[in-house]
PATOR-883548 format. One record per atom (N, C-alpha, C): residue number from 1; atom name; x, y, z. Coordinates in Angstrom, 3 decimals. Layout:
BEGIN
num_atome_x_y_z
NUM_CA_X_Y_Z
...
This chain:
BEGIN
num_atome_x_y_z
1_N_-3.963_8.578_8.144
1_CA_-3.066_8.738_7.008
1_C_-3.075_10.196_6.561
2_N_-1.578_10.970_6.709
2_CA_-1.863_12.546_5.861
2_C_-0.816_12.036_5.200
3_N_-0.900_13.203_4.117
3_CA_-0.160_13.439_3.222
3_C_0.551_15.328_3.114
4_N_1.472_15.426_3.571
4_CA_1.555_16.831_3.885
4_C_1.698_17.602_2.454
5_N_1.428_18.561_2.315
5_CA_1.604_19.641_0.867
5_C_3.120_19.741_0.790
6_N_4.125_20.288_1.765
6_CA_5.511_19.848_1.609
6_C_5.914_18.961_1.187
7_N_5.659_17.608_1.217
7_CA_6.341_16.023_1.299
7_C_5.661_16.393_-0.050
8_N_4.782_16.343_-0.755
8_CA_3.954_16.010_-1.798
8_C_4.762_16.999_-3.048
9_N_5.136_18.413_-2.680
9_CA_5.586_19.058_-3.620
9_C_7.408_18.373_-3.398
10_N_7.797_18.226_-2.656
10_CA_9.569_17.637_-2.556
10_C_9.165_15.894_-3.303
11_N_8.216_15.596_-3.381
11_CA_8.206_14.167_-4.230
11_C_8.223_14.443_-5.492
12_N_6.945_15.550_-5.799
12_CA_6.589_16.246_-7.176
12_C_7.895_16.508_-7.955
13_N_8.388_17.562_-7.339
13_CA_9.912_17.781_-7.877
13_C_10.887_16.863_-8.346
14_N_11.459_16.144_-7.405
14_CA_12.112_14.751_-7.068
14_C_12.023_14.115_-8.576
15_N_10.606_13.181_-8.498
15_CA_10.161_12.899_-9.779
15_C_9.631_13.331_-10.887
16_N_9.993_14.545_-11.128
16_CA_9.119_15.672_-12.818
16_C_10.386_14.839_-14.028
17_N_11.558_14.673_-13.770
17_CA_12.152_14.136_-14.858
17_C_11.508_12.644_-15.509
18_N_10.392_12.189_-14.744
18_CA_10.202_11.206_-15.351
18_C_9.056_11.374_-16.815
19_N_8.662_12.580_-16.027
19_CA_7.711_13.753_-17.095
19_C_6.758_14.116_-16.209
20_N_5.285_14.311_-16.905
20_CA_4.379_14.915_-15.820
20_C_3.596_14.370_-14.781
21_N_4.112_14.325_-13.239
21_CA_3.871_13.629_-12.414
21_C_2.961_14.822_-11.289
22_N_1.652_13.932_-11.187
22_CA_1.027_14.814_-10.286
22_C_0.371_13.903_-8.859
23_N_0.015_14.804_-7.938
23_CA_-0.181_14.436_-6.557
23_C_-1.730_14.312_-6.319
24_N_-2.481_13.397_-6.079
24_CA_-4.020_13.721_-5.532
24_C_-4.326_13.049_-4.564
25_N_-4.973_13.818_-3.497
25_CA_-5.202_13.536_-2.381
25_C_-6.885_12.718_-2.293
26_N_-6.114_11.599_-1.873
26_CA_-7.101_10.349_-1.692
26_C_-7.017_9.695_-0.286
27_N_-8.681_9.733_0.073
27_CA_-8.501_8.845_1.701
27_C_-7.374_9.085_2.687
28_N_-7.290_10.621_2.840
28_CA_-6.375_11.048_3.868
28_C_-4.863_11.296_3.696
29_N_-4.280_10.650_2.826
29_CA_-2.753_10.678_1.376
29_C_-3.007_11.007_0.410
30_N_-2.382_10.320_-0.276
30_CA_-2.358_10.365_-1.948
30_C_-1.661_9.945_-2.405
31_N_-2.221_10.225_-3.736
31_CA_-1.709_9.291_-5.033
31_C_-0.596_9.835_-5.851
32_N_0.286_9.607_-6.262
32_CA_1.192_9.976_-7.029
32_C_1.009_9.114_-8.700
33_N_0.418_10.358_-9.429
33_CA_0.021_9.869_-10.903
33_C_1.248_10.274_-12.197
34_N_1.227_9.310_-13.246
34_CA_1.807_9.656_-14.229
34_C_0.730_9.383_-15.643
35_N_0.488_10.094_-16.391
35_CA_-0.206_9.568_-17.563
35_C_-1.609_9.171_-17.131
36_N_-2.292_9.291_-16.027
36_CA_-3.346_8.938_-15.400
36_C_-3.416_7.427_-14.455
37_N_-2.132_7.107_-14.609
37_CA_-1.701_5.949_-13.970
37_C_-1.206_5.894_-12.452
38_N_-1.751_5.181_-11.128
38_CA_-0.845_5.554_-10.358
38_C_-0.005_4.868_-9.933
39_N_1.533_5.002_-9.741
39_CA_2.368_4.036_-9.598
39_C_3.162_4.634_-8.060
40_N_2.366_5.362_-7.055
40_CA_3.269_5.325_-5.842
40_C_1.609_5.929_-5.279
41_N_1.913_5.824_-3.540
41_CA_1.222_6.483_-2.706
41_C_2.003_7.369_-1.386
42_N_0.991_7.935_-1.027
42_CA_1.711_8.558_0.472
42_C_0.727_8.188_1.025
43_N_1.256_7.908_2.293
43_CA_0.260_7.884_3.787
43_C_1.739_8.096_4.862
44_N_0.930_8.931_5.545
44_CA_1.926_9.559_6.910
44_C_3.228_10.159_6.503
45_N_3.083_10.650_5.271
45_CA_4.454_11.365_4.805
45_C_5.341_10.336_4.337
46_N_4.874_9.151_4.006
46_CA_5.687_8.142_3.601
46_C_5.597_7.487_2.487
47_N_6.506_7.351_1.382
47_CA_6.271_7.369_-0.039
47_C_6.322_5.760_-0.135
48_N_5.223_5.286_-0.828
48_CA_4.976_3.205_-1.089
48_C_5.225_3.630_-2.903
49_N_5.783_2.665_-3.170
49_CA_5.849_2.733_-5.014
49_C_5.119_1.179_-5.258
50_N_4.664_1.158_-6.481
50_CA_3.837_0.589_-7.191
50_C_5.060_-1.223_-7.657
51_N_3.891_-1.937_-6.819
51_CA_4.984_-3.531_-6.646
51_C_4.712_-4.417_-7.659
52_N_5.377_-5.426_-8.155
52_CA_4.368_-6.548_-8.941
52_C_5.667_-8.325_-8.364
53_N_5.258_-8.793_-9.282
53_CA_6.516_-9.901_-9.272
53_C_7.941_-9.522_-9.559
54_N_8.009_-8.564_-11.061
54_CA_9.268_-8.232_-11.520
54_C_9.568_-7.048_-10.864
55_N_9.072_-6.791_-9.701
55_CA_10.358_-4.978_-9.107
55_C_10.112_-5.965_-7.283
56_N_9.011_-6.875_-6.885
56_CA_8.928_-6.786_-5.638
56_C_10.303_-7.045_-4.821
57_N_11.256_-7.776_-5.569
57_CA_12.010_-8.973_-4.674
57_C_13.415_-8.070_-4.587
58_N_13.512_-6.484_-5.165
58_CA_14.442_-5.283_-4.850
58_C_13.816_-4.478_-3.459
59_N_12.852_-4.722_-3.387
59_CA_12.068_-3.745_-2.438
59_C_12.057_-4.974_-0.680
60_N_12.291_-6.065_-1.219
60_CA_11.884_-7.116_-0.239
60_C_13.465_-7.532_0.357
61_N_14.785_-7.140_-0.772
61_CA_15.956_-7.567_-0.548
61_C_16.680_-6.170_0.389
62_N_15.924_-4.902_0.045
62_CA_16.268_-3.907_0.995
62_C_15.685_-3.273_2.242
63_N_14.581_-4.680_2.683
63_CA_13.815_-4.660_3.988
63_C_13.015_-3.576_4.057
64_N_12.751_-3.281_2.945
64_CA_11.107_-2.411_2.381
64_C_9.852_-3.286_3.115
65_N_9.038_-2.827_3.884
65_CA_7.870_-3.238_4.166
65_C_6.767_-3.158_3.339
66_N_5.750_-3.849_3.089
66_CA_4.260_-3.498_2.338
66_C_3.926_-2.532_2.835
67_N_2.652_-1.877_1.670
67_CA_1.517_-0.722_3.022
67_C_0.699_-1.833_3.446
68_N_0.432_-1.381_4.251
68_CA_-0.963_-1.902_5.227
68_C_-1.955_-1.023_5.900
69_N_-2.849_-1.442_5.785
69_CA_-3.963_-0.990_6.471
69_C_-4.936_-1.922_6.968
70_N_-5.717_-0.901_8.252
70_CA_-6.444_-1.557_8.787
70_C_-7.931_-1.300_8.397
71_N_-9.225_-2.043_8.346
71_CA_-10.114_-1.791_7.950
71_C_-11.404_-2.811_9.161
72_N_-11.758_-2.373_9.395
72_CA_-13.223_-3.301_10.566
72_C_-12.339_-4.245_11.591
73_N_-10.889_-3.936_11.464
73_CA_-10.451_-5.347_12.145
73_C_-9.734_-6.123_11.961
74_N_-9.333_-5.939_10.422
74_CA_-8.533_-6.542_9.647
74_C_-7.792_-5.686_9.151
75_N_-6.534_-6.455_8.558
75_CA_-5.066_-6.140_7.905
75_C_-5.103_-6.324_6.949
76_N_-4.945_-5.152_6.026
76_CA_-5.115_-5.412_4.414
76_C_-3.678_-5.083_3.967
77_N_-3.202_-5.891_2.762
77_CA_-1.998_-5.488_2.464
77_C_-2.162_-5.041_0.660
78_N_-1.536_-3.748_0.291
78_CA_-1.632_-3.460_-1.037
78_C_-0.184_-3.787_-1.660
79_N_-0.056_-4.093_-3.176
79_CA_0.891_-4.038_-4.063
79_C_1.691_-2.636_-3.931
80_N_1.872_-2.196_-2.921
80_CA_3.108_-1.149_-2.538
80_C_4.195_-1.415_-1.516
81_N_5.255_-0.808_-2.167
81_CA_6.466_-1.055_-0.631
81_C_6.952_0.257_-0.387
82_N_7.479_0.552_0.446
82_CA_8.135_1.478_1.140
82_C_9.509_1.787_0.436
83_N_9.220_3.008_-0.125
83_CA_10.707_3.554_-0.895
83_C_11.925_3.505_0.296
84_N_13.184_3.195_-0.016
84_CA_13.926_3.385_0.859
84_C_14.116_4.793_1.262
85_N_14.755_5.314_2.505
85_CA_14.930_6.190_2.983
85_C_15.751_6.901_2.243
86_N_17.318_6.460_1.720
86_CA_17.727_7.234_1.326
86_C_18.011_7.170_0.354
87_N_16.928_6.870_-0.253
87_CA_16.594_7.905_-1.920
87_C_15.600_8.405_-1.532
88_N_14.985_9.283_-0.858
88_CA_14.493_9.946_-0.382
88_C_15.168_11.767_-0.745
89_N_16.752_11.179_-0.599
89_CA_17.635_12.212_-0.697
89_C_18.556_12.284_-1.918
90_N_18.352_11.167_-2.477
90_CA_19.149_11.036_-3.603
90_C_18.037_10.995_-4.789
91_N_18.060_12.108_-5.795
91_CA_17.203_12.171_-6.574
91_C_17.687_10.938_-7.826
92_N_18.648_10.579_-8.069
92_CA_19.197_9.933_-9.461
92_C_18.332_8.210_-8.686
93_N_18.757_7.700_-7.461
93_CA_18.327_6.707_-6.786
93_C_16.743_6.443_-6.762
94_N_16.041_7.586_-6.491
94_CA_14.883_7.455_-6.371
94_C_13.917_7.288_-7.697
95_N_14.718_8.064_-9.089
95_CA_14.217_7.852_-10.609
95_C_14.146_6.315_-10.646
96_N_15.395_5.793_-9.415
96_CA_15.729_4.211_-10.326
96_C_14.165_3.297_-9.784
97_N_13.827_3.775_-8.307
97_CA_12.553_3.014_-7.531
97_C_11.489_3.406_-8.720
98_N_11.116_4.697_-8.615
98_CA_10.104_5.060_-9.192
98_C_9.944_4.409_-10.793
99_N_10.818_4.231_-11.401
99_CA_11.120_3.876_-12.814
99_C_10.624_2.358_-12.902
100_N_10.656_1.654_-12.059
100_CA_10.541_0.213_-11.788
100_C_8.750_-0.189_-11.062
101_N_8.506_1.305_-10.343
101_CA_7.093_1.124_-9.715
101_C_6.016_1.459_-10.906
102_N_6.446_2.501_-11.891
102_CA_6.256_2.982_-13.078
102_C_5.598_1.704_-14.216
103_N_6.233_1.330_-14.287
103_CA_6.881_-0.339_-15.153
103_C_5.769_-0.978_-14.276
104_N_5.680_-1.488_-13.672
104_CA_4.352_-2.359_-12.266
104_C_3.248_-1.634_-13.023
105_N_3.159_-0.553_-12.338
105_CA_1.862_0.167_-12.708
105_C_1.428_0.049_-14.429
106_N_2.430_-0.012_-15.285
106_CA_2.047_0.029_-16.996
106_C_1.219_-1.730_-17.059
107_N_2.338_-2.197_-16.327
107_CA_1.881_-3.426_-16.233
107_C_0.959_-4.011_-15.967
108_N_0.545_-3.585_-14.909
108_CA_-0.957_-3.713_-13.718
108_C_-2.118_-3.041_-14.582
109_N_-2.167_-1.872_-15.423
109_CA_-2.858_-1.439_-16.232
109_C_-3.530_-2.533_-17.361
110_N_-2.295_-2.620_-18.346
110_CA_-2.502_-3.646_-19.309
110_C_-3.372_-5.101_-18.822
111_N_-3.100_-5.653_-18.042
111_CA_-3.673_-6.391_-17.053
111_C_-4.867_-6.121_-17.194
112_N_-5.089_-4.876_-16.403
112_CA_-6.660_-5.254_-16.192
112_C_-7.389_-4.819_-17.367
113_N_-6.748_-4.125_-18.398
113_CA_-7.374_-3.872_-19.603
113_C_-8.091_-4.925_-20.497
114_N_-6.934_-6.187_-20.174
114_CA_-7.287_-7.511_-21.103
114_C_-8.663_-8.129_-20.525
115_N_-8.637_-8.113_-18.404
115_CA_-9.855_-8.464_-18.213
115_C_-10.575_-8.507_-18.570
116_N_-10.451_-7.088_-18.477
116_CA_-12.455_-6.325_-19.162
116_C_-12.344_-6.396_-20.372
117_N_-11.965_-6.670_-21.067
117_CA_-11.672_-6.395_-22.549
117_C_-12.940_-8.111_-23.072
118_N_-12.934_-8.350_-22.146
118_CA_-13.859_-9.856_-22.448
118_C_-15.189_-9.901_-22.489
């Protein structure tokens, strides 16, 4: 899994209107953070946004794949899908993915806040 410094600053950009969005390189990619939250990843130059029940079934209706990885042997699948390609190129399109992976991630937060909160 890389994450190239190009791809990472053309995402950076891409998404700054959502406000301050930064890149950290984790396990060979990275993370794409907002507010300390992360709601997208890269691996292989390829942008996954942040999934739940309420954004998965847009990402699943435009033949978005999960990430996956492999680990000892096994296939692990994370709460990310594969941004489409072309909003890749369309910055107004890609606010709309990210805005919705955004929303997952606030979500997924709160979540586990209540866990531990016990």
């Amino acid at each position: 899994m890389t994450a190239s410094p190009g791809f990472l600053e053309h995402l950076t950009d891409m998404l700054a209107p959502l406000g301050p969005v930064s890149a950290r390189r984790m396990f060979g990619g990275a993370g794409i953070f907002r507010d300390g939250l992360m709601f997208a990843l890269v691996a292989d130059d390829t942008l996954y946004f942040k999934v739940d029940d309420r954004n998965r079934a847009a990402f699943e209706a435009a033949g978005m794949p999960p990430f996956r990885y492999e680990k000892r042997g096994k296939t692990f699948e994370m709460s990310y899908y594969e941004a489409p390609a072309d909003a890749l190129d369309d910055g107004e399109e890609l606010l709309r993915w990210a805005e919705g992976a955004w929303d997952a991630a606030v979500r997924a937060g709160a979540a586990k806040g209540k866990k531990t909160s016990r």
